[in-house]
N, C-alpha and C positions, 0 to 999 in steps of 0.2 A: 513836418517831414520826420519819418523814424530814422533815428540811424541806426544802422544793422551790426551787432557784434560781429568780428571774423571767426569765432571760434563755438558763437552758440548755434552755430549749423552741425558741429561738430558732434555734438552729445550724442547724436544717434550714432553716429558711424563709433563713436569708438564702445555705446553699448555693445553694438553690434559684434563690433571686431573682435569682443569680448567673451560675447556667447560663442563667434563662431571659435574661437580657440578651444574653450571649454568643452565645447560638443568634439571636436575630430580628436581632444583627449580621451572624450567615453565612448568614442568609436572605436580609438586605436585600442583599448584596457577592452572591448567587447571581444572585439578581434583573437586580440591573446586568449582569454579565457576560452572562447570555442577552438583553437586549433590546440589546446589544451587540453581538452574534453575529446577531440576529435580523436588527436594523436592515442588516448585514452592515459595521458600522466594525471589528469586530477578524475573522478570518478564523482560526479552528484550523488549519487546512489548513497556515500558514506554520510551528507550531509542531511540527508532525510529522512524524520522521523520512522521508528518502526508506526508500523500499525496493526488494527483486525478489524476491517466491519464486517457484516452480515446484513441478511434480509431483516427486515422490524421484527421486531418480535424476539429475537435471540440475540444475545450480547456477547462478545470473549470477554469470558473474567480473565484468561491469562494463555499463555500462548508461546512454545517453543521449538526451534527447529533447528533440529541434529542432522546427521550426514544422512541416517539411513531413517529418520523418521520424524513425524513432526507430532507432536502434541498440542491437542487445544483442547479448554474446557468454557465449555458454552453454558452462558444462563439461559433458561426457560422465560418467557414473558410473555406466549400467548394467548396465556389464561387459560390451559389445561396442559393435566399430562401427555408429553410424548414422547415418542419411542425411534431412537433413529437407527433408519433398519440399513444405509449403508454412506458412505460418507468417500472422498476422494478429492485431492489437493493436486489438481494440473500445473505442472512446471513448463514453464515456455521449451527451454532447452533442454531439457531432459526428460520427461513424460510424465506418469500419473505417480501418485502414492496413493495406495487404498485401505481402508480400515480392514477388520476380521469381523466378518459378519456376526460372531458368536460374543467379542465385545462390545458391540454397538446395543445389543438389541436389549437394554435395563432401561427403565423408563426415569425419565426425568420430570420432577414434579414441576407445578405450576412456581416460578421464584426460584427451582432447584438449578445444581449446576450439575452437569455431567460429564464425561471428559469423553475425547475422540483421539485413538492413536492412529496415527498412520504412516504403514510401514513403505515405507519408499525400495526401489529394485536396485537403483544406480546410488551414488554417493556425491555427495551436494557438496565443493569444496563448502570448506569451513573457513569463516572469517569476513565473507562474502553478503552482503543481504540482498537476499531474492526475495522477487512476488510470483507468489501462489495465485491462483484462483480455488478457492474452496464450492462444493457441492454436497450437499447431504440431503439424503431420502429419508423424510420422518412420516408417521402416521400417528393418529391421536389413539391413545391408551384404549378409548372406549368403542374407537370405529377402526379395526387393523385391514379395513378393506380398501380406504381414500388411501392412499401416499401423496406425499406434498413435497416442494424442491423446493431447498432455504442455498440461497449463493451467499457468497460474501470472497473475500481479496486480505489476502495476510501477505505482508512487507516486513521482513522478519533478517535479522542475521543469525546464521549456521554458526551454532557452536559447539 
C-alpha cells in the first residue's frame, strides 16, 4: 500500500497559483501602458527607428525632413541610367509634397546617387516623426517613352 504525502498534491496548485499572479501582473502593466498610449501621454512613434525603403532596385543613401520640405537621395541599382521625371511624398494629415519637375529630370547613372527635393504647401510640426509614402516616375535614359512607378515609405523626424 502507498502512502500518500498531504502536500505532494500540492505542487501543482501552488505552480499554478503562481503563474496565475504573474500573469494578472502583465495584464495589469499591459493595461497601463495602453490607456497610456490611448490617453496619448507616451507616444510609440518616438521609440521607433526612422527608416527609408523603396521599390528594389533603388536605395536611400540618406534622407531629411523639414517643416516645408523633404530631401532624399536615392541610389540607382537597376542596372541602367534613369531619369526621374516627377517624385511626391503623401502625408496622411496633411497632403502631398511635390518635386520641381525641372530638378528631377538629370539622369542618375547605374550605382549613382541622385537627390529629390520636395517642397511641401503646409508646415510639418517639428520634432515630430512622420510617415510619408513616397512615389516617383522614372523612365530609362535610353527609352523616355516607358515611365515606371518606384513606391517606397520614409519614417523620418521633422527638424
Amino acid at each position: 500500500m502507498k502512502h500518500h504525502h498531504p502536500f505532494r498534491s500540492r505542487k501543482g496548485q501552488y505552480a499554478t497559483e503562481f503563474m496565475m499572479t504573474y500573469g494578472w501582473v502583465l495584464v495589469a502593466i499591459a493595461t497601463i501602458f495602453a490607456a497610456l498610449y490611448a490617453f496619448g501621454i507616451i507616444d510609440i512613434g518616438d521609440l521607433l527607428p526612422e527608416k527609408c525603403t523603396l521599390t528594389p532596385g533603388f536605395t536611400c543613401k540618406d534622407y531629411a525632413s523639414y517643416p516645408q520640405k523633404i530631401i532624399i537621395q536615392i541610389t540607382n541599382g537597376v542596372g541602367r541610367t534613369v531619369v526621374v521625371d516627377m517624385a511626391q511624398a503623401s502625408y496622411e494629415e496633411y497632403g502631398v509634397c511635390a518635386s520641381n519637375p525641372a530638378e528631377t529630370s538629370s539622369p542618375i547613372e547605374n550605382g549613382g546617387t541622385g537627390q529629390l527635393t520636395l517642397a511641401c504647401p503646409f508646415n510639418l510640426p517639428t520634432g515630430n516623426k512622420e510617415r510619408l509614402a513616397l512615389n516617383f516616375a522614372y523612365h530609362f535614359d535610353s527609352d523616355p517613352t516607358t515611365t515606371f512607378v518606384a513606391r517606397g515609405v520614409i519614417f523620418a523626424k521633422v527638424s
